[in-house]
C-alpha positions in Angstrom: 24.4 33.9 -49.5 22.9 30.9 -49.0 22.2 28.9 -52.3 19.9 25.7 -51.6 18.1 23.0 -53.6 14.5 23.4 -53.0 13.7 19.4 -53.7 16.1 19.1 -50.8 14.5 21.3 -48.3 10.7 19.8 -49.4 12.3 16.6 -48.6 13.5 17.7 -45.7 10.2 19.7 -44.9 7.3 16.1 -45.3 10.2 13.8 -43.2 9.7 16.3 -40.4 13.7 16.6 -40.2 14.0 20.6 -40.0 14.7 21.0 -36.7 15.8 24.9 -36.5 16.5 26.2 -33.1 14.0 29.3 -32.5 16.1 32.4 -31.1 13.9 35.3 -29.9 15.2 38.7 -30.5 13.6 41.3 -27.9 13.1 44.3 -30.2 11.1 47.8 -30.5 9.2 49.2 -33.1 7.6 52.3 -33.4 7.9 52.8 -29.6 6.2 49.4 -28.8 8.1 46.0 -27.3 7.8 43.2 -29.7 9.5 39.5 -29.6 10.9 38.6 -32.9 11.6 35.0 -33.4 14.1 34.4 -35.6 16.2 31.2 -36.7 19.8 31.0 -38.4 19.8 29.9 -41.7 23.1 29.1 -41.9 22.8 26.7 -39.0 20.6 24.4 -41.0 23.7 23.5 -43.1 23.7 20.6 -40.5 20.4 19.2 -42.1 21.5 18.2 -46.0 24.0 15.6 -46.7 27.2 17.0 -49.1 26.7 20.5 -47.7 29.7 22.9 -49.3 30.5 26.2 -48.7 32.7 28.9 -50.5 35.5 31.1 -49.1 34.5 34.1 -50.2 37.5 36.8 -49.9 36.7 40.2 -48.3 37.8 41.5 -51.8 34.1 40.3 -53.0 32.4 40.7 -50.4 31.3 43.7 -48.0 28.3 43.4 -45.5 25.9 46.0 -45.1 24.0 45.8 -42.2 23.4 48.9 -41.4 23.4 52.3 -43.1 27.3 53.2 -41.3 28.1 49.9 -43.9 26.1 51.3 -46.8 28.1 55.0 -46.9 31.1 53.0 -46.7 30.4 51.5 -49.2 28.6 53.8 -51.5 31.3 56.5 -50.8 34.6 56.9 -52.8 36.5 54.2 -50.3 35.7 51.5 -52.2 35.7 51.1 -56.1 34.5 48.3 -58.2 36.9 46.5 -60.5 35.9 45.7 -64.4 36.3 42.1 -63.1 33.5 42.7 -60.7 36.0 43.4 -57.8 35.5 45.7 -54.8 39.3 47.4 -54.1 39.9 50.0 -51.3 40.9 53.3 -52.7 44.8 53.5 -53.0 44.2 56.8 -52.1 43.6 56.1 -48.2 46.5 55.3 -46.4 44.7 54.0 -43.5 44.5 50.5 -43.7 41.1 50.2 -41.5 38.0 51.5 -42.1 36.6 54.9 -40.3 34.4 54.1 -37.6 30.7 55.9 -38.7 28.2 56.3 -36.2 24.9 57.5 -37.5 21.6 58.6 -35.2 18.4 56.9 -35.6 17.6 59.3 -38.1 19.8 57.9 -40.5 18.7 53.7 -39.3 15.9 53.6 -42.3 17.1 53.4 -45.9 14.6 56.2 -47.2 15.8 58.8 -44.8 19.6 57.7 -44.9 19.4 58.4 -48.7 17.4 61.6 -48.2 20.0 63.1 -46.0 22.5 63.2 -48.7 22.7 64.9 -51.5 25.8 63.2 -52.5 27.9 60.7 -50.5 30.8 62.6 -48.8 34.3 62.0 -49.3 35.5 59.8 -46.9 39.1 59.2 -48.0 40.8 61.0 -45.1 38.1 60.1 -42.4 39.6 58.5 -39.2 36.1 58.8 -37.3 32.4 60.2 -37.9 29.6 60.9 -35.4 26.5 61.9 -36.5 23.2 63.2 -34.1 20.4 64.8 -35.0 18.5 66.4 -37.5 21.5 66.5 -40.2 21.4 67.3 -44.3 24.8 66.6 -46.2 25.0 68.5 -49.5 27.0 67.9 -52.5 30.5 68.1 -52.3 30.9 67.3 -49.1 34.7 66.3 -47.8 35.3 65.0 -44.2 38.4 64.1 -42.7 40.1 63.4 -39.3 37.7 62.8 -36.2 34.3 64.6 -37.3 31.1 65.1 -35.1 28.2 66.5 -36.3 25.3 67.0 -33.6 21.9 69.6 -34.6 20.5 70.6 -31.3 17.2 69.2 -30.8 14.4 70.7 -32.7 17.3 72.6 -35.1 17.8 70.8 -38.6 21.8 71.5 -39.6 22.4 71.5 -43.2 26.5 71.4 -44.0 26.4 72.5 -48.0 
């Protein structure tokens, strides 16, 4: 998170001082090529005098990027704390996370949510590899190395 005071970035803004570095991001959307121009808004830390920053443990904090990160984190491998803590599940003995590859029907939100009807268990899970048209129901317990692939033009529901 970045936490700024606006007063300090107008001032910034009329001197003419905010000098971000433009990064282009080649991209496609909806089949089409597009240029995204982007800029790091952490790298205009360098801009305002007395900048701080926080330490944030990994305890507090766990980045979801994509929707792999969000059933991590929605799915019983992670609790929250009354004190507003996120704890790994003693339960799983594994000290790393499972590696969860997801197809591109699964990248939007909307149809990552859709697909499940309940967030698996994922205590046990070393490894999971999803492609295709592919439903989770309620219930649902994966452990080990799983792969799930629906042929193409099949949609595989696991109850």
């Amino acid at each position: 998170n970045l936490w700024v005071n606006l007063s300090a970035i107008k001032r910034l803004v009329e001197a003419d001082a905010l000098k971000m570095e433009i990064i282009p991001n080649p991209k496609e959307v909806d089949g089409v090529k597009v240029l995204q121009l982007e800029t790091a808004a952490g790298a205009a830390i360098k801009f305002f005098d007395r900048a701080i920053g926080a330490d944030v443990p990994r305890s507090r904090f766990l980045p979801v990027k994509a929707t792999s990160d969000l059933l991590l984190v929605q799915s019983d491998l992670y609790t929250l704390t009354d004190e507003g803590y996120v704890i790994r599940n003693p339960a799983r003995s594994n000290p790393s996370n499972p590696s969860i590859e997801l197809g591109p029907e699964f990248k939007k939100v909307a149809n990552f949510l859709g697909r499940f009807k309940s967030i698996p268990s994922i205590i046990d899970l070393d490894s999971l590899k999803v492609t295709g048209d592919v439903w989770f129901g309620s219930g649902v317990t994966l452990k080990g190395k799983v792969t799930v692939a629906a042929k193409s033009g099949v949609k595989l529901e696991i109850p």
